[in-house]
GUGUKOL-862034 format. One line per 8 residues: their letters; for each residue x, y, z of C-alpha. Coordinates in pm, whole numbers. Layout:
// GUGUKOL-862034
a	X,Y,Z | ...
//
This chain:
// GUGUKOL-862034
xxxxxxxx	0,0,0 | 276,219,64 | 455,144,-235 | 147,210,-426 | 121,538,-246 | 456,682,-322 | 417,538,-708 | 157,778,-741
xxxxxxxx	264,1138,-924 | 165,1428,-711 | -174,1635,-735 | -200,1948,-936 | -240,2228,-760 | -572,2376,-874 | -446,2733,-915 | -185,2574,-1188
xxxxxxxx	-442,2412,-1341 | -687,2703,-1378 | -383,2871,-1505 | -320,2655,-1791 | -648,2725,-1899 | -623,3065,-1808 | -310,3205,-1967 | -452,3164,-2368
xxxxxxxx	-752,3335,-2305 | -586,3654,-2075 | -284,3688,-2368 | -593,3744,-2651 | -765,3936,-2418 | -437,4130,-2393 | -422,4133,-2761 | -779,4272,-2816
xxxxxxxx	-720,4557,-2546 | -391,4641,-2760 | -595,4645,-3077 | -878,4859,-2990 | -645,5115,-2805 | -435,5160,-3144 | -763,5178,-3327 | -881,5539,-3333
xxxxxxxx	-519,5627,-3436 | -643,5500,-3757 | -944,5416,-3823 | -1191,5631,-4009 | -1530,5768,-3847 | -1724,5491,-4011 | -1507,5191,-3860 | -1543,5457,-3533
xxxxxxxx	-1879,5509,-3529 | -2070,5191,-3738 | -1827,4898,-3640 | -1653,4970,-3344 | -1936,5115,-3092 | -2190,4847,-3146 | -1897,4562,-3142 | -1862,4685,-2771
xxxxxxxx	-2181,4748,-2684 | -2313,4402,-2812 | -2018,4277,-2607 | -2122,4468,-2286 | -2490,4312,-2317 | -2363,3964,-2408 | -2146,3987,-2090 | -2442,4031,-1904
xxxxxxxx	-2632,3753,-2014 | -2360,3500,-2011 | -2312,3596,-1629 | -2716,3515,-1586 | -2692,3181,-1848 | -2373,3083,-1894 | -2238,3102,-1541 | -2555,3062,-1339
xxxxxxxx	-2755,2867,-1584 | -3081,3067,-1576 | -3222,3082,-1945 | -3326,3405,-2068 | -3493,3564,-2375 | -3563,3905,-2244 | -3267,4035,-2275 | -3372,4352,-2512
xxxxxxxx	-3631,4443,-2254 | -3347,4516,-1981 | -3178,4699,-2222 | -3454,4942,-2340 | -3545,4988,-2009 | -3182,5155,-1924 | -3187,5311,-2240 | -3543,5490,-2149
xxxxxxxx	-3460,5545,-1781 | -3139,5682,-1851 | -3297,5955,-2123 | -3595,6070,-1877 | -3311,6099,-1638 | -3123,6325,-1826 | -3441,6521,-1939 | -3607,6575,-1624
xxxxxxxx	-3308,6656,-1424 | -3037,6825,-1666 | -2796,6861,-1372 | -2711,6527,-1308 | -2509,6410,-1576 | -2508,6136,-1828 | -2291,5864,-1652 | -2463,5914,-1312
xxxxxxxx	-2768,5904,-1472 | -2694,5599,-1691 | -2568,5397,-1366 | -2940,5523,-1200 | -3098,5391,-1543 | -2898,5058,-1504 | -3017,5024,-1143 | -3363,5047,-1264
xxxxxxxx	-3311,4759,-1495 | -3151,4586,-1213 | -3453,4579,-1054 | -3704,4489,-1275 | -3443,4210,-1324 | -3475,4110,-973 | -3878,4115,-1036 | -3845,3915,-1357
xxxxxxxx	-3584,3651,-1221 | -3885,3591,-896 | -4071,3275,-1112 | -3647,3131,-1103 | -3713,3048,-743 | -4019,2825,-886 | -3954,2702,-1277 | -3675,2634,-1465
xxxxxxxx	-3567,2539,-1855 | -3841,2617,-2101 | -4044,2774,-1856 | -3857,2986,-1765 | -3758,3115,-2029 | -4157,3166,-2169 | -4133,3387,-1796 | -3875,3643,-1995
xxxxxxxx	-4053,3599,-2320 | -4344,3731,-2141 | -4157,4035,-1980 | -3996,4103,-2298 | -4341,4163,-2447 | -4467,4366,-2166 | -4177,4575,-2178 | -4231,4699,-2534
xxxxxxxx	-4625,4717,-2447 | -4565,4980,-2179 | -4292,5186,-2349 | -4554,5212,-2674 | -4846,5277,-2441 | -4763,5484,-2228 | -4586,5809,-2366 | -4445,5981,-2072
xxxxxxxx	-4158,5731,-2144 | -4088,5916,-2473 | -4206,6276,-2362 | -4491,6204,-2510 | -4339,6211,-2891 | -4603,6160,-3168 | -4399,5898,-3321 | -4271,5725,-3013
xxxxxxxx	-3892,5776,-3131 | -3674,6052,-2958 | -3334,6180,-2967 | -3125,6144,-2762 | -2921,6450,-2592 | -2524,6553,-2645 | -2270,6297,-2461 | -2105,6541,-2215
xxxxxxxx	-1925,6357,-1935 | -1775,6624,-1693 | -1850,6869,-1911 | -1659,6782,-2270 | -1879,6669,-2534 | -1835,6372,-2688 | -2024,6358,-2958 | -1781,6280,-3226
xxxxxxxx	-1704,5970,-3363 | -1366,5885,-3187 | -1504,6039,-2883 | -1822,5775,-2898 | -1570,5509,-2926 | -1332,5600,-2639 | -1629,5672,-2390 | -1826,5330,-2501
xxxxxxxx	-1469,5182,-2438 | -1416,5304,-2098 | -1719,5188,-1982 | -1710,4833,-2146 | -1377,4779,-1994 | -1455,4897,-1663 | -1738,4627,-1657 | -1546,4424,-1793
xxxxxxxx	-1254,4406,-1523 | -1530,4380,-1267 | -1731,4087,-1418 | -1364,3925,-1433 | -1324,3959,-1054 | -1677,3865,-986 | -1665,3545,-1167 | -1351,3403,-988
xxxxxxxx	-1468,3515,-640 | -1695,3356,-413 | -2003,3524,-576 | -1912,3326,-936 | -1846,3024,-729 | -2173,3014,-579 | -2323,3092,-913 | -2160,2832,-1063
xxxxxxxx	-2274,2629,-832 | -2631,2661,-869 | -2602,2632,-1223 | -2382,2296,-1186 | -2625,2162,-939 | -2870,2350,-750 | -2976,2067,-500 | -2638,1984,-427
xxxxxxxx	-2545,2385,-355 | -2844,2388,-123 | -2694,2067,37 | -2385,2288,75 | -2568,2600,268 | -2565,2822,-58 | -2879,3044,-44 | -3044,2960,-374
xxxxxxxx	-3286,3252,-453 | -3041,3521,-322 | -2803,3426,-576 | -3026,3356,-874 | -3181,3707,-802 | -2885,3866,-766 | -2742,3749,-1098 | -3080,3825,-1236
xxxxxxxx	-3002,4214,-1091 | -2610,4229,-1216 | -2699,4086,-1572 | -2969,4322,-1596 | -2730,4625,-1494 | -2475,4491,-1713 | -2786,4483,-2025 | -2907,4815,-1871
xxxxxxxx	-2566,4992,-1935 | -2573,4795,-2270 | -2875,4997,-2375 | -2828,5317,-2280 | -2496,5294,-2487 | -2676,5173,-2770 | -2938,5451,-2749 | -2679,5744,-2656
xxxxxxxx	-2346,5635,-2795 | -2445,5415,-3153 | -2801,5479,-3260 | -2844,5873,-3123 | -3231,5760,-3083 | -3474,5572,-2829 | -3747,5387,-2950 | -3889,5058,-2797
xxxxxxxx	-3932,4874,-3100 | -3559,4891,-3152 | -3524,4671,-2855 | -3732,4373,-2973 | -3730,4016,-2931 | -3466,4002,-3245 | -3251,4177,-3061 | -3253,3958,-2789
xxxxxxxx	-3200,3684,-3015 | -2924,3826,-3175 | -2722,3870,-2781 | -2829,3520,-2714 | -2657,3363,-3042 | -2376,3605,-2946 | -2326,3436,-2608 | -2385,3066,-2783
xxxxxxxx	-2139,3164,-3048 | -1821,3305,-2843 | -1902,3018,-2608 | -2098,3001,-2243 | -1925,3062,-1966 | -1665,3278,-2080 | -1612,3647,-2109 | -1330,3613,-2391
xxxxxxxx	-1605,3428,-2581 | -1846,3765,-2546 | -1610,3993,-2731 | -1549,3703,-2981 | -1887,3628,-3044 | -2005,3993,-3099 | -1707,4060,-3319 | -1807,3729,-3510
xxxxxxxx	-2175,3857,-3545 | -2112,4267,-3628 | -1819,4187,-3881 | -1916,3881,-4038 | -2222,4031,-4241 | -1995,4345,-4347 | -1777,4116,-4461 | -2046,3896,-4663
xxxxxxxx	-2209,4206,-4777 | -1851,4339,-4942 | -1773,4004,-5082 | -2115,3947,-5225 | -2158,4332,-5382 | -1789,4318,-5494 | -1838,3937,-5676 | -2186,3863,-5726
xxxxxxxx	-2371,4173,-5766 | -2465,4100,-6116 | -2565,3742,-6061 | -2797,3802,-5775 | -3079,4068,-5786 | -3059,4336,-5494 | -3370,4205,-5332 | -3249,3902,-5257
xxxxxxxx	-2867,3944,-5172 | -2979,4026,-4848 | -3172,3705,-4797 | -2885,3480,-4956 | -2637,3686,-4704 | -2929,3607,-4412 | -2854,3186,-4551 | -2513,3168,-4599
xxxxxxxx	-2442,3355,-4238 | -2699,3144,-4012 | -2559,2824,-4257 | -2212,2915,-4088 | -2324,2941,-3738 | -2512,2628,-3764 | -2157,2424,-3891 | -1977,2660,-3641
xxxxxxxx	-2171,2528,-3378 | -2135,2134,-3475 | -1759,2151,-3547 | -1679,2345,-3180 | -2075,2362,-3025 | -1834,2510,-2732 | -1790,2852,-2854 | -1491,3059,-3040
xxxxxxxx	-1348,3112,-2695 | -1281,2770,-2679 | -1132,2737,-3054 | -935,3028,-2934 | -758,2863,-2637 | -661,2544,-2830 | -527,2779,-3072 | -299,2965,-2827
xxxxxxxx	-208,2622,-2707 | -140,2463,-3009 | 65,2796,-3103 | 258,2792,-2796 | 377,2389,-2791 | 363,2459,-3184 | 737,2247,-3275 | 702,1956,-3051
xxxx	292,1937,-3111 | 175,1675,-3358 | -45,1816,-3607 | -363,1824,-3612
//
C-alpha cells in the first residue's frame, strides 16, 4: 500500500491548473485591449462610429447575459427588454433633471433595470428550462407594451422615437465619432474588469454552483434565490448599461421597437457563439456577429452583384451567415473562446505538437 502510495505522481495544484487554462484566453484578451487602443489612431469615423461602438456594446450586453446563463444557468430571452429599459430610464433621467449628468444618470438607469431584473428573475425560485424562459418571453413583451403605451416614457413624442441629448461627461462633449468610441470603451472595460473579478470570487463560485447543481449547492448552505436574483439584478445592470450605450453612444435615438425580441436573439446567439461561460467568448462572439455580415455584404456586392438581384442578396447573405453558425456550432458547439484557447495552445507547444 505504501509502495502504491509513493508510485503515485503528485496532485496538481488547482491554481496551476486554472492557469493553464487561463493564460490563452488573458494573452488574446491582452491582444484585443492592444488592438482597440491603437484603433482610433487610424481608423476612419465609419469603422469609429458603425463597427466599433456596437462591437462593444453588443459585447457589454452579451457579458451580461452570459453571467445570468452561462455562469448561473438561468435561461433568458428578455434580454432587449433590460436593455430598453436603461436606455429609457437613462434619457428621462437626463431630461427631467439636466444637472445630473449622463454617466450618473446611466448607472441610476442601469439600477432600474436591475430591478425589474430582480422582479423578472422571482418565477427562477419556482420554474426552470423552457419555462422559464416563456417567464422572460413574457416580460420582454410587456416591456415593449408599456414603453408604446404609455408616452411619458418618450415625452410624449407623436412617433414614439426621440433623440437622444449631447454625450457630455464632466462637461466635454463627446459627440464625435472617436469620442463615442473612447467613452463606449471606458465603460465596457470597466465592466469588464469587474465581471472578471466577480466570476472568480466567491459570488461566481456560488453561481456556478447553482447552475452545476442546484440541490447539491443547497446541500452545501448556498442560499439559492439570493443568488439567482442577484445574478438576475447584475446581468440586468450589465444589459441596462448595454442599452443606454446603444441609445446614446451608436443609434443617437430611443425607440422601444428597436429593442425587440430580435434583438434579444441576436445577444443570445452572441453568447452561444463566443461560447458560455466565458467572457473572452463575449467579445469574440459579438465581433463574429457585427463583422461577419460586413464582410459577406462586401464580398457578395464586390463578386456577385450581377448574378444576384438586390432584393435578394440580403436574404442569400441572411442563408449563408446562419448556414455558418449552424456548422460553427457542430464543429466546436463550445464557442470561439474555446477554438481560441486550443489555438494559443497549439501555437505555444507549436514544434514539438503533432499536427492536427
Amino acid at each position: 500500500m505504501n509502495t502504491l502510495t509513493l508510485a503515485l505522481p503528485p496532485p496538481v495544484p488547482a491554481r496551476a491548473t486554472s492557469a493553464r487554462w487561463v493564460a490563452p484566453a488573458a494573452w488574446t484578451l491582452l491582444a484585443i485591449a492592444l488592438a482597440v487602443l491603437v484603433v482610433p489612431l487610424w481608423a476612419s469615423d465609419y469603422v469609429s462610429s458603425a463597427v466599433l461602438v456596437p462591437w462593444l456594446v453588443f459585447s457589454l450586453a452579451a457579458l451580461g447575459l452570459n453571467l445570468l446563463t452561462g455562469y448561473t444557468g438561468q435561461l433568458s430571452v428578455g434580454s432587449s427588454a433590460f436593455m430598453s429599459i436603461g436606455a429609457f430610464a437613462t434619457y428621462n433621467l437626463a431630461l427631467r433633471c439636466p444637472g445630473l449628468g449622463l454617466v450618473p444618470a446611466m448607472l441610476i438607469g442601469a439600477l432600474v433595470a436591475a430591478l425589474f431584473g430582480v422582479l423578472v428573475g422571482l418565477p427562477s425560485l419556482r420554474i426552470k428550462g423552457f419555462y422559464l424562459i416563456v417567464s422572460t418571453l413574457a416580460a420582454q413583451f410587456f416591456v415593449e407594451w408599456v414603453f408604446v403605451k404609455f408616452g411619458w416614457f418618450s415625452n410624449y413624442s407623436a412617433s414614439g422615437v426621440i433623440s437622444a441629448p449631447a454625450l457630455v461627461v464632466a462637461g466635454v462633449d463627446v459627440s464625435s465619432p472617436a469620442g463615442r468610441y473612447l467613452f463606449t470603451l471606458a465603460v465596457v472595460v470597466a465592466l469588464t474588469a469587474f465581471a472578471s473579478r466577480l466570476v472568480r470570487g466567491p459570488t461566481g463560485r456560488r453561481w456556478m454552483a447553482v447552475r452545476d447543481m442546484d440541490t447539491a449547492a443547497a446541500v452545501l448552505g448556498i442560499p439559492i434565490a439570493q443568488v439567482k436574483l442577484q445574478a438576475f439584478a447584475v446581468s440586468s445592470f450589465y444589459l441596462g448599461v448595454a442599452g443606454a450605450l446603444w441609445a446614446f453612444a451608436y443609434v443617437g435615438t430611443v425607440e422601444p421597437h428597436g429593442f425587440d425580441l430580435a434583438r434579444s436573439f441576436q445577444i443570445l446567439f452572441i453568447v452561444i457563439i463566443g461560447g458560455l461561460g466565458s467572457i473572452l467568448g463575449c467579445f469574440l462572439g459579438a465581433a463574429f456577429i457585427v463583422l461577419f455580415p460586413v464582410l459577406l455584404s462586401t464580398v457578395a456586392g464586390q463578386h456577385l452583384g450581377g448574378l444576384i438581384d438586390p432584393g435578394n442578396l440580403e436574404n442569400a447573405q441572411k442563408i449563408v451567415f446562419g448556414a455558418l453558425i449552424i456548422g460553427f456550432l457542430i464543429k466546436e458547439p463550445e464557442g470561439l473562446a474555446r477554438l481560441c484557447v486550443n489555438g494559443c495552445r497549439r501555437l505555444r507547444h507549436w514544434p514539438l505538437s503533432p499536427p492536427g
